[in-house]
C-alpha positions as CSV (number, residue, x, y, z in Angstrom):
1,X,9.8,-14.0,18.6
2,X,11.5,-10.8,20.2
3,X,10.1,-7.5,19.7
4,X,12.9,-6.7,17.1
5,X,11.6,-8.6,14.6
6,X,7.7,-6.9,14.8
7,X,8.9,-4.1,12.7
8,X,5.6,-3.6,10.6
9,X,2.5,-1.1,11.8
10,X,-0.7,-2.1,10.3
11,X,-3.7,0.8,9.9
12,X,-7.3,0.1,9.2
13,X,-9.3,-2.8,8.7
14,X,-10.9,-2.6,5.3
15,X,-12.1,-5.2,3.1
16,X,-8.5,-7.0,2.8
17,X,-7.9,-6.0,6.5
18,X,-8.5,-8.8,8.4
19,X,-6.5,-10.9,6.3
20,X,-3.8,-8.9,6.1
21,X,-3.7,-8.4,9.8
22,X,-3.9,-12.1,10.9
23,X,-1.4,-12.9,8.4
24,X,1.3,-10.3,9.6
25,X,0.5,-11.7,13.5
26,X,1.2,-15.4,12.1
27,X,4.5,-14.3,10.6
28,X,5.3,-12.4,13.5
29,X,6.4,-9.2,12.2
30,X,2.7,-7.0,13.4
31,X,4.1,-4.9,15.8
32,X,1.2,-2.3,16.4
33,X,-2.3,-2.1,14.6
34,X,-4.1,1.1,15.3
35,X,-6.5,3.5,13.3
36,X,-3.9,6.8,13.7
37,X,-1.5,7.1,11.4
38,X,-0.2,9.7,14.0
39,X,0.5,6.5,16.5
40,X,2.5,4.5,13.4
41,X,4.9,7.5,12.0
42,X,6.0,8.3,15.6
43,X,7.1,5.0,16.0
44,X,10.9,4.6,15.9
45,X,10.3,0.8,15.8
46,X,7.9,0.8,13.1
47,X,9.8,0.2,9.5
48,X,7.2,-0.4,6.9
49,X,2.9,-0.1,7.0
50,X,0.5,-1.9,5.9
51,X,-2.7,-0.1,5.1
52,X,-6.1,-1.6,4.1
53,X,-8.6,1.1,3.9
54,X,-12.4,0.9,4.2
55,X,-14.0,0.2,0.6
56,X,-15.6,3.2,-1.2
């Protein structure tokens, strides 16, 4: 799948996370996972975020 269609930044890996993440990466639209948000809004390429934070 080209890069063009990974469009989606995923942050953190909390109780949902994991899920979430492997999900995205079978759909092919995971284009970076990181823990800075920094990384994901300076991202032209990123569109939309996914966040699963850790549980309270």
């Amino acid at each position: 799948m080209e890069s063009q269609n990974k469009f989606i930044g995923m942050i953190g890996l909390g109780y949902w996370g994991k899920n979430i993440l492997r999900n995205l990466h079978d759909l092919g639209v995971l284009h970076t996972f990181t823990t800075s948000l920094d990384e994901l809004l300076k991202n032209p390429d990123i569109k939309a975020m996914a966040i699963s934070p850790p549980q309270p």
